[in-house]
matplotlib code that plots the C-alpha trace (Angstrom):
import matplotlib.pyplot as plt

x = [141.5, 144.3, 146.1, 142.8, 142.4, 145.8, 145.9, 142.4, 144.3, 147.9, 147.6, 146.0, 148.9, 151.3, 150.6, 150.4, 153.3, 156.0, 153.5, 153.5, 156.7, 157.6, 155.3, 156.3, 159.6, 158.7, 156.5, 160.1, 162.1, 160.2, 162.1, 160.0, 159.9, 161.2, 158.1, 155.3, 156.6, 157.1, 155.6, 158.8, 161.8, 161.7, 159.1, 161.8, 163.6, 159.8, 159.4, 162.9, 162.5, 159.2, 158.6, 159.8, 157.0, 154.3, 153.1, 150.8, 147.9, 146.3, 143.9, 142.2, 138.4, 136.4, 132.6, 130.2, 130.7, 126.9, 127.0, 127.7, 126.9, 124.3, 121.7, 118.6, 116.1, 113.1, 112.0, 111.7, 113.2, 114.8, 118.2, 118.2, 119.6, 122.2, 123.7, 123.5, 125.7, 127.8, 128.8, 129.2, 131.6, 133.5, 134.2, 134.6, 132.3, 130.2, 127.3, 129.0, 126.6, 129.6, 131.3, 134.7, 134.7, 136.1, 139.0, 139.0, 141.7, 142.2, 144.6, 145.1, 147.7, 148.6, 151.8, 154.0, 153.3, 155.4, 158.6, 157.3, 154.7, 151.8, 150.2, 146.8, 144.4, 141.0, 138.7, 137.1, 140.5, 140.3, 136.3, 135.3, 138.9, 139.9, 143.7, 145.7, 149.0, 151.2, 153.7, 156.8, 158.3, 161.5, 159.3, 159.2, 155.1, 154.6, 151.0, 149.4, 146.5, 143.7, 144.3, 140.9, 138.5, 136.5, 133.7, 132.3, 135.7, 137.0, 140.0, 141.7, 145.2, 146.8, 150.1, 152.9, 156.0, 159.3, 162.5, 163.6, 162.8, 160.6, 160.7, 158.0, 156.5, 154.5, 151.6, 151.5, 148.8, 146.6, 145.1, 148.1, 147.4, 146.4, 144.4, 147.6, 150.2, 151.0, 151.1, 152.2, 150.4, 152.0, 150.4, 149.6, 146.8, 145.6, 148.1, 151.3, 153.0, 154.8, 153.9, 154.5, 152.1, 151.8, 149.1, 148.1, 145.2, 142.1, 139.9, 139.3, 136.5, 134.7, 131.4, 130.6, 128.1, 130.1, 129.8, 128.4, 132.4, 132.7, 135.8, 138.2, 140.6, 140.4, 143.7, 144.1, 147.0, 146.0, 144.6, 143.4, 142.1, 144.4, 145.8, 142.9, 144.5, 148.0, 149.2, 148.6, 152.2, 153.3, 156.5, 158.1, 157.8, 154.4, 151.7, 148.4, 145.7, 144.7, 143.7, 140.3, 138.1, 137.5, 135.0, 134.9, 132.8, 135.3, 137.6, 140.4, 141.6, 139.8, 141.8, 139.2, 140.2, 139.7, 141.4, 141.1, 142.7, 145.0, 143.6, 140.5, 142.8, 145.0, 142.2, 140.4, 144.3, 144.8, 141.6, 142.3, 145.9, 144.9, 141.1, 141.0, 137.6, 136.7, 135.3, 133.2, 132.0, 128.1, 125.9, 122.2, 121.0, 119.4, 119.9, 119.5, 120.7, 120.3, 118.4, 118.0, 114.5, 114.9, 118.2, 115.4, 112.7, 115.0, 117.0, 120.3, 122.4, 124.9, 122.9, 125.2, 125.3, 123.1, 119.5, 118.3, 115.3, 115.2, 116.9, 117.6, 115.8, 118.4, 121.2, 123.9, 122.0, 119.1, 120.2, 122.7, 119.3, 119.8, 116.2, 114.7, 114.9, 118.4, 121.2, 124.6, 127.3, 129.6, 131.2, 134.2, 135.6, 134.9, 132.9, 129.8, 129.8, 127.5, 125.3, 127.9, 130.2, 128.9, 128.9, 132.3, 133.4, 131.5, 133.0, 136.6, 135.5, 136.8, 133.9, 133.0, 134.3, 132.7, 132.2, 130.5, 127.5, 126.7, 123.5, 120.9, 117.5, 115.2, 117.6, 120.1, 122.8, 123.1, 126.0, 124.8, 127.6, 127.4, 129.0, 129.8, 128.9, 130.1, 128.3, 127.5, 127.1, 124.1, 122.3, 120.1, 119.3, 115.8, 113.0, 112.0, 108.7, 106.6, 106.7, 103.5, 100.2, 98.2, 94.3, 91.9, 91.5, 88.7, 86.6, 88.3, 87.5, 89.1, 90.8, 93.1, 96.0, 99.6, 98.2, 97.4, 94.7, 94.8, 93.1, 92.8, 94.2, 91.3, 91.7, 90.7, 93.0, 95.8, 94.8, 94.6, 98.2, 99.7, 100.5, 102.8, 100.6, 103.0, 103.0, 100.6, 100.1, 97.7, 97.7, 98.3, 95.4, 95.9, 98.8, 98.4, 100.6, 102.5, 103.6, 103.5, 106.4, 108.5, 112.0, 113.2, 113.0, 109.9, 107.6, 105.3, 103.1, 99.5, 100.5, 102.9, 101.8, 102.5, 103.9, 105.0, 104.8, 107.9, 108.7, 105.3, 103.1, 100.0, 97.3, 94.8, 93.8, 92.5, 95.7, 97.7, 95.5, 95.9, 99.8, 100.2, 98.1, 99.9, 103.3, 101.5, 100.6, 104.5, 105.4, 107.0, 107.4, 108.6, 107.1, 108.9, 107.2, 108.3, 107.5, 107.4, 106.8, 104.1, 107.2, 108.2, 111.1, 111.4, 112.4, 111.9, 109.9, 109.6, 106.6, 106.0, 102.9, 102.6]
y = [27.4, 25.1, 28.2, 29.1, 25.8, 25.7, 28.7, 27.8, 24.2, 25.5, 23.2, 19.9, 20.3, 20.6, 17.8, 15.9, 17.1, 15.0, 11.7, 13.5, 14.5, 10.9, 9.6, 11.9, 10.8, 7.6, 7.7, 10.0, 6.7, 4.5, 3.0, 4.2, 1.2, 2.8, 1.1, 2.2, 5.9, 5.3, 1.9, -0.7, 0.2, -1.8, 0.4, 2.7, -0.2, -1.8, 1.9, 2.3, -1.2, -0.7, 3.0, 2.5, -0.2, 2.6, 4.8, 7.8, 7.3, 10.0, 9.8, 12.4, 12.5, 14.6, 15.9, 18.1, 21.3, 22.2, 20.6, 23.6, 22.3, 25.0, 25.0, 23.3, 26.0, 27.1, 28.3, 32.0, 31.8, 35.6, 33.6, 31.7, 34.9, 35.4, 31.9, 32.0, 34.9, 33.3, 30.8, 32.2, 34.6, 31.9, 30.0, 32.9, 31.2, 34.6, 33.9, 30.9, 27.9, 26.1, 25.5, 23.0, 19.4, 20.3, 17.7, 16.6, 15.2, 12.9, 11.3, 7.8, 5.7, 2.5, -0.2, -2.5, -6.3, -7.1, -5.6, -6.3, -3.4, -4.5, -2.6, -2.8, 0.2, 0.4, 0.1, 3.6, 5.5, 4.7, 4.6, 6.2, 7.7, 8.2, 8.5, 6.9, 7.9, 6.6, 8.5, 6.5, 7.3, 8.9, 11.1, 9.2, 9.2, 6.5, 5.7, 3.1, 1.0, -1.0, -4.7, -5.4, -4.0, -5.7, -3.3, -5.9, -5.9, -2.6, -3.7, -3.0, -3.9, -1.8, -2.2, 0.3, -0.3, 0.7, 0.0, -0.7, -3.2, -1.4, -2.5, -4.6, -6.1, -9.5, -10.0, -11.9, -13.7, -11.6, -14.8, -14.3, -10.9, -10.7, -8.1, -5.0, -5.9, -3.0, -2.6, 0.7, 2.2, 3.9, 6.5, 9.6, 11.5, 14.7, 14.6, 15.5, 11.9, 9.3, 9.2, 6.5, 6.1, 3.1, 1.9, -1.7, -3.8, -2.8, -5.5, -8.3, -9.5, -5.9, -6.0, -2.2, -2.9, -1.5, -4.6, -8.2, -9.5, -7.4, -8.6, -5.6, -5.4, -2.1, -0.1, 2.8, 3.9, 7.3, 6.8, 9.8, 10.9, 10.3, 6.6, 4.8, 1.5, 1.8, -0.7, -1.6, -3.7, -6.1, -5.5, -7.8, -5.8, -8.2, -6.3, -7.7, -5.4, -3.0, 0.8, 1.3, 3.3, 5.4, 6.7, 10.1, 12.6, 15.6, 13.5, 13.3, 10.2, 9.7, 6.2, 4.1, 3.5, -0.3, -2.1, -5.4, -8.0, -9.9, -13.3, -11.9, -9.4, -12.3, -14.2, -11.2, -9.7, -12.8, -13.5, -9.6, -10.9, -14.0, -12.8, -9.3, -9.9, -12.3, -15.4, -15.9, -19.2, -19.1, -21.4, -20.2, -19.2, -16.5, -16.3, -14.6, -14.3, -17.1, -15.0, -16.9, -17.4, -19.1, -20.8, -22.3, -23.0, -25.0, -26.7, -24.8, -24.4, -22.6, -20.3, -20.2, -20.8, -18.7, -19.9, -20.4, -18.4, -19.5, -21.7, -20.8, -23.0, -22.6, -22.2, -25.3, -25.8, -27.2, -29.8, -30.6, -31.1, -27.8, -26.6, -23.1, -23.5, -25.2, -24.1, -23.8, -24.4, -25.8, -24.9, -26.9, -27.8, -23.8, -23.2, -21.0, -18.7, -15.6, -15.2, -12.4, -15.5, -17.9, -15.4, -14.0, -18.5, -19.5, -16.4, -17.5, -21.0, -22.1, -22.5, -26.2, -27.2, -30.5, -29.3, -30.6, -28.4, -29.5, -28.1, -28.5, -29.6, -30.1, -30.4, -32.7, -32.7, -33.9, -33.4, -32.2, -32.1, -29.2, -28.2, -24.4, -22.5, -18.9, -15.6, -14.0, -9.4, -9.6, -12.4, -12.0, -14.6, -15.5, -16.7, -20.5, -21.0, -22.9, -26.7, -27.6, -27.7, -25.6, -25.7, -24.6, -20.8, -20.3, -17.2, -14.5, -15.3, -13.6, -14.9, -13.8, -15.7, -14.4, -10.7, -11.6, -11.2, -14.0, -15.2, -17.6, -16.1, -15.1, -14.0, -10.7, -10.4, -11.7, -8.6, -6.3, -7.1, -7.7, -10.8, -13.4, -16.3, -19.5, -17.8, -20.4, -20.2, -17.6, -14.2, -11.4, -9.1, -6.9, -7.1, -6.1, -3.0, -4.8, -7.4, -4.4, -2.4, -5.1, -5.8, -6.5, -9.9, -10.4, -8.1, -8.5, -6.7, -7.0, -8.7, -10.9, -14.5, -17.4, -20.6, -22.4, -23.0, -25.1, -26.6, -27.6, -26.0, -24.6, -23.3, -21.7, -20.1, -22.9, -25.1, -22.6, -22.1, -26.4, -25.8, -23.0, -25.1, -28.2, -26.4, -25.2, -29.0, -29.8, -27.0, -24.5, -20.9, -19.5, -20.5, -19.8, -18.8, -19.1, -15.7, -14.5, -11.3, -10.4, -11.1, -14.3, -13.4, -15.1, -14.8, -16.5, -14.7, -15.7, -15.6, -15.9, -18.1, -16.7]
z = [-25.3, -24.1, -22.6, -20.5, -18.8, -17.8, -16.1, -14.4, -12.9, -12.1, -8.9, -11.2, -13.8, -11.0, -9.3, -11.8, -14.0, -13.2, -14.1, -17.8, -18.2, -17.9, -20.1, -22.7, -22.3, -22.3, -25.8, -27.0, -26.6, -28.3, -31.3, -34.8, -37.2, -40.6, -42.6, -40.8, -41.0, -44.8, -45.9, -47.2, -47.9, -51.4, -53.2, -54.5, -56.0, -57.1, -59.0, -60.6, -62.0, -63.2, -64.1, -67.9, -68.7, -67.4, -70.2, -70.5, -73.3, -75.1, -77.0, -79.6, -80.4, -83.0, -82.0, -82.9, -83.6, -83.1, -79.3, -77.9, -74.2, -73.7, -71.0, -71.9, -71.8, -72.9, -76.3, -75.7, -72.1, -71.7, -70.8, -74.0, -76.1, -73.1, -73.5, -77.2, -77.4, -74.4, -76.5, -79.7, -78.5, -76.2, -79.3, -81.6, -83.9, -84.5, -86.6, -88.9, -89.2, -91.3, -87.8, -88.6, -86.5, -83.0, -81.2, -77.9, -76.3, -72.9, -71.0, -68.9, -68.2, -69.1, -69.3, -71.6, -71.3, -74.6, -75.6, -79.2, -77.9, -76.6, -74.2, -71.8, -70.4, -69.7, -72.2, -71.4, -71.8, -75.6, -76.1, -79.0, -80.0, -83.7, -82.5, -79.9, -78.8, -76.3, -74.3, -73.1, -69.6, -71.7, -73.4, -76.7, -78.8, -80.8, -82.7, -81.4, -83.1, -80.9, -80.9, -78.8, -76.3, -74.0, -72.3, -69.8, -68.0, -69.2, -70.6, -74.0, -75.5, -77.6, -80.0, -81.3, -83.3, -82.4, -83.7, -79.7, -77.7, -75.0, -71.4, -70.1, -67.1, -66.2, -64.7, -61.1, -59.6, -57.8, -56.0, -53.6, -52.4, -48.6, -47.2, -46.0, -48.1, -49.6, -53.0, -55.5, -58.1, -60.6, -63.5, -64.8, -62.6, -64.3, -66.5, -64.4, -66.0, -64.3, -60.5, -58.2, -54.8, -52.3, -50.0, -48.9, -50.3, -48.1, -49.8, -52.5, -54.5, -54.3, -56.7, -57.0, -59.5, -62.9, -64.4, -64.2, -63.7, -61.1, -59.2, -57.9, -55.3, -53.0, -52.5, -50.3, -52.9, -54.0, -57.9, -59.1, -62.6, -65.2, -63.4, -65.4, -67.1, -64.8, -63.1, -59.7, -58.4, -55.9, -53.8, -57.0, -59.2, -60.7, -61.8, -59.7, -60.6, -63.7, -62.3, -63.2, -60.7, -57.5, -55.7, -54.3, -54.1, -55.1, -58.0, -56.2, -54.2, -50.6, -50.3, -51.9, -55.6, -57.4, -59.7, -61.8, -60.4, -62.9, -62.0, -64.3, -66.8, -68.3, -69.5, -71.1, -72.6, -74.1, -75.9, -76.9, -78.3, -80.1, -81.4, -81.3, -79.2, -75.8, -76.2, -72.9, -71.1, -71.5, -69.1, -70.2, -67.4, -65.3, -61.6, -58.1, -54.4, -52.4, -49.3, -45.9, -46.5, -50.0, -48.2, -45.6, -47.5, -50.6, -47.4, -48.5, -45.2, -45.3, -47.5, -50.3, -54.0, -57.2, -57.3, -61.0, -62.0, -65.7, -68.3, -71.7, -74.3, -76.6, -73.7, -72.5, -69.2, -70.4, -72.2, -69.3, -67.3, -65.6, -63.9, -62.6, -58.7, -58.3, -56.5, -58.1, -55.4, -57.2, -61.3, -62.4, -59.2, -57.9, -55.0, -55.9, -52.7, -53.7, -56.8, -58.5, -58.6, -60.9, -63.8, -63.4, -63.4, -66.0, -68.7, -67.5, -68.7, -72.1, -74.7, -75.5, -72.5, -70.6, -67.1, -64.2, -62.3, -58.2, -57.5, -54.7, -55.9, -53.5, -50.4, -52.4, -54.2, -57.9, -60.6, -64.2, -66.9, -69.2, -72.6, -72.5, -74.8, -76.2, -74.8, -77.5, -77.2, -78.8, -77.0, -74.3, -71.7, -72.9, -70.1, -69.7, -70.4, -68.0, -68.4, -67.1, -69.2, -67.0, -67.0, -69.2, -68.0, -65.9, -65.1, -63.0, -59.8, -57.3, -54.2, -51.6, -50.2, -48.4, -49.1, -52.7, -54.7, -57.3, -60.3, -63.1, -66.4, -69.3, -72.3, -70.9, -68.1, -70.3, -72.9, -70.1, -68.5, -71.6, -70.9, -73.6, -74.6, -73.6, -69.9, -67.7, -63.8, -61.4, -62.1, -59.0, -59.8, -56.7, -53.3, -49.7, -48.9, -47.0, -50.2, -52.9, -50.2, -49.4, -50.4, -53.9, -52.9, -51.4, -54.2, -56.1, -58.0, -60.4, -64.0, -62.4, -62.7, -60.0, -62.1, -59.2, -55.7, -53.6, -56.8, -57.4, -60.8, -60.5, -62.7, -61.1, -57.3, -56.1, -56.8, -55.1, -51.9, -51.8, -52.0, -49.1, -46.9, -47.3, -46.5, -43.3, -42.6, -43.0, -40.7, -43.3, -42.4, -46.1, -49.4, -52.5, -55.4, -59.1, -61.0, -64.1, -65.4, -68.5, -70.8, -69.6, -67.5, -64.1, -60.6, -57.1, -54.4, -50.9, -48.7, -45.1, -44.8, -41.3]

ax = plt.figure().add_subplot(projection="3d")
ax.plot(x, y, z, "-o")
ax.set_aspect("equal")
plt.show()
């Protein structure tokens, strides 16, 4: 194609040849700066001083023998005999019911932060394995028995014994890292061992919803399968990040992989090295994006902060005079920007700790001192119930108010919708399409039940018509409505009152 339109425009090239030739020239003599060809000179030195604290882990898993992973067809479907056979034959198993425990084996990565022998991976390298191994960089497979695991931040620290002392690297502070400095990963991607790649750090503070901690830093380093629970270094040789995921839609690396920032992996490791299990921070406490209408209507600018939808009755907040509808902005002297913050500061927070909670309650500030408490696996964050004594319930009348049919709650209605008995407020009966499509946010659907309006209870339909209209009198725009669902869990929802 090139070749074609040159010989259409011998005259154009011509002309204009000499212009080109001396740009080419020109862009010839330009001096080629040695790290953006190949990235710092330093990471060979960072990898030869690091490589022997990297290790492979393998791990070893008995299953089945009868999960054959065989289509799931129908009884009598004429490919069901076909596939039988398939797999009968593949496994040489013939005709024998009495089929012997099969072993599967994987690989990851993973690296020394003891010479004693301690070493960290993810938590989903070693999940459900009966046998753990770990593969030195010289070769060398020693046993290794779990110390801890922690699935929330999928982490997990390991230990082997040696007569040695093995080589072993530190943690740095991943709070430092800036947005292109490059950093290197090291591990052992489908199982081809010790490999070394290098890329910059493309972003912090990712939340790619794995987890409620949710914290990684982005790398354009190529981490493939296999790198899970390597290290991610600085050019010192510090190890800033734990390897943990990618996305890509073939397996391989497209230059988007993730890792745990150490800032968040010291505090779970050590908890793993002195318990054998974490010991979260727990505040009590369920909560929700701030959105710019909730922001305007509560008088939160900047929006910022996590909005409380429900206190624990049993949890730390309450008793620390924590309410549903304020604003955390503030936890222990850290800022509160986002709602996926507060979580990830309060589990870093050492249990029976004294700590002081800014939040905005209607449009000001007040400090609330809370004891921490200890998140317990099992527990689940349990809904407040509704403070107020509503009304005796009424007959279901209907009425309609910002695209909502509401009504007082009857025995009936609460039968019908299943509804708990300590829930009090103004049943939704029916919404407008427009309500019943909106966004996450802003829907709501029949059963749910209305227990406050802008801070304010109510306990029937005609309370809450009196409500809306007086935040028309004052001007408002958004009304924000406390909601809970048939089983007492709640949320805030706002309304335009246009």
């Amino acid at each position: 194609m090139f070749r074609q339109l040159f010989a259409r425009r011998p005259l154009q090239y011509a002309r204009h040849g000499a212009a080109i030739v001396a740009l080419a020239a020109a862009v010839m003599m330009l001096p080629v700066s040695p790290a953006a060809a190949r990235g710092p000179e330093n990471i060979a030195d960072v990898a030869e001083q690091v490589i022997d604290a990297v290790v492979n882990i393998s791990t070893s898993q008995k299953v089945d023998p009868h999960v054959t992973g065989m289509p799931d067809l129908p009884p009598g479907s004429p490919m069901e005999e076909f596939f039988d056979e398939f797999f009968k034959n593949r496994r040489g198993q013939g005709d024998n019911p009495e089929r012997a425990p099969r072993r599967v084996n994987s690989l990851g990565s993973g690296f020394i932060i003891d010479s004693s022998g301690l070493v960290v991976t993810n938590n989903h390298v070693i999940a459900d394995a009966d046998e753990i191994s770990v593969i030195l960089n010289d070769g060398t497979k020693l046993n290794a028995e779990l110390v801890g695991k922690d699935s929330k931040s999928d982490l997990a620290l390991l230990r082997v014994h040696t007569d040695k002392p093995l080589k072993a690297v530190k943690f740095g502070d991943s709070d430092k890292l800036r947005l292109g400095e490059w950093v290197v990963a090291i591990g052992n991607p489908f199982s081809l061992g010790g490999t070394v790649t290098a890329g910059i750090v493309s972003a912090r503070n990712r939340d790619i919803n794995s987890g409620p901690y949710d914290n990684y830093i982005q790398t354009d380093a190529a981490i493939n399968r296999g790198n899970s629970g390597g290290p991610l270094f600085n050019l010192n040789g510090d190890v800033v990040g734990v390897n943990t995921a990618i996305i890509s839609p073939s397996g391989g690396s497209i230059g988007i992989g993730f890792a745990v920032p150490s800032a968040s992996a010291v505090a779970v490791i050590d908890q793993l090295r002195q318990y054998g299990e974490t010991r979260r921070g727990w505040l009590g406490v369920r909560i929700q994006q701030v959105t710019d209408d909730i922001a305007e209507s509560l008088n939160v600018k900047p929006p910022r902060g996590a909005l409380v939808a429900g206190v624990d009755d049993k949890g730390p907040a309450k008793p620390g005079g924590i309410e549903a509808g304020d604003v955390v902005i503030k936890f222990d002297g850290r800022d509160v920007k986002e709602m996926h913050d507060l979580p990830r500061i309060v589990a870093d927070t050492p249990v029976g700790k004294v700590v002081d909670v800014i939040v905005i309650r209607k449009g000001k500030e007040e400090t609330h001192s809370v004891t921490i408490g200890r998140l317990e696996d099992s527990e689940k964050v349990a809904a407040a119930d509704a403070k107020k004594d509503a009304a005796p319930a009424e007959k279901s009348v209907v009425q309609r108010t910002l695209g909502l049919e509401l009504a007082g709650i009857t025995d009936d209605l609460r039968k019908k919708f299943k509804i708990r008995d300590n829930i009090k407020g103004v049943l939704v009966t029916g919404v407008d399409p427009g309500v019943a499509t909106a966004a996450s946010d802003k829907r709501l659907a029949p059963g749910d039940v209305i227990l406050e309006v802008q801070y304010q209870a109510v306990a029937n339909p005609a309370d809450m018509q009196k409500r809306v209209d007086q935040l028309k009198t004052q001007g408002k725009k958004v009304a924000v409505l406390l909601v809970s669902n048939a089983n007492g869990e709640t949320r805030f929802v706002a309304l335009s009152l246009q």
